[in-house]
C-alpha positions, 0 to 999 in steps of 0.5 A: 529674501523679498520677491524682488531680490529673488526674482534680480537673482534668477535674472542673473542665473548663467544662460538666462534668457528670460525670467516671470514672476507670478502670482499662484493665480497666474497674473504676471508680477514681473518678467523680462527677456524672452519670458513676458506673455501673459498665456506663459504666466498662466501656463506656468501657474497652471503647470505648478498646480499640475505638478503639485496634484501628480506628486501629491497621487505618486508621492503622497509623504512629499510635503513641497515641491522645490523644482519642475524642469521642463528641456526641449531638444531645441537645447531650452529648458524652463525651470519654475520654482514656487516661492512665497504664493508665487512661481518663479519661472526661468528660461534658460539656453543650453551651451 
């Protein structure tokens, strides 16, 4: 699947509020509704590398990381997926 399709397909995901797409180092790729600024496309690269050092020091035998999901109480959760050297990140709206 082309990053393009992958990224129409998480902008279509039920409650999708807004979607990113980034490239490891952070630069924005694409982005639309309430995912757009610059600093969340570093944040979401940098937090993806994060994850990857933790999971590599607690979980040494997991070869990838599929999926980190962050919630807020204010009922909005980021989902951010690595794919093909890029992080597609989703903000989604909890009913």
């Amino acid at each position: 699947m082309d990053l393009k399709k992958t990224f129409d397909n998480i902008c279509a995901l039920p409650d999708s509020i807004g979607a990113i797409m980034v490239t490891d180092a952070g630069d924005i790729v694409r982005a639309s509704g309430d995912l757009r600024e610059a600093h969340e496309g570093r944040h979401l690269a940098y937090l993806m590398k994060d994850v990857a050092q933790l999971v590599s020091i607690v979980m040494p035998e997991a070869k990838t990381i599929t999926r980190v999901t962050i919630s807020r109480q204010s009922g909005v959760s980021i989902v951010a997926t690595p794919h093909m050297s890029h992080v597609f990140g989703v903000k989604l709206a909890q009913r």
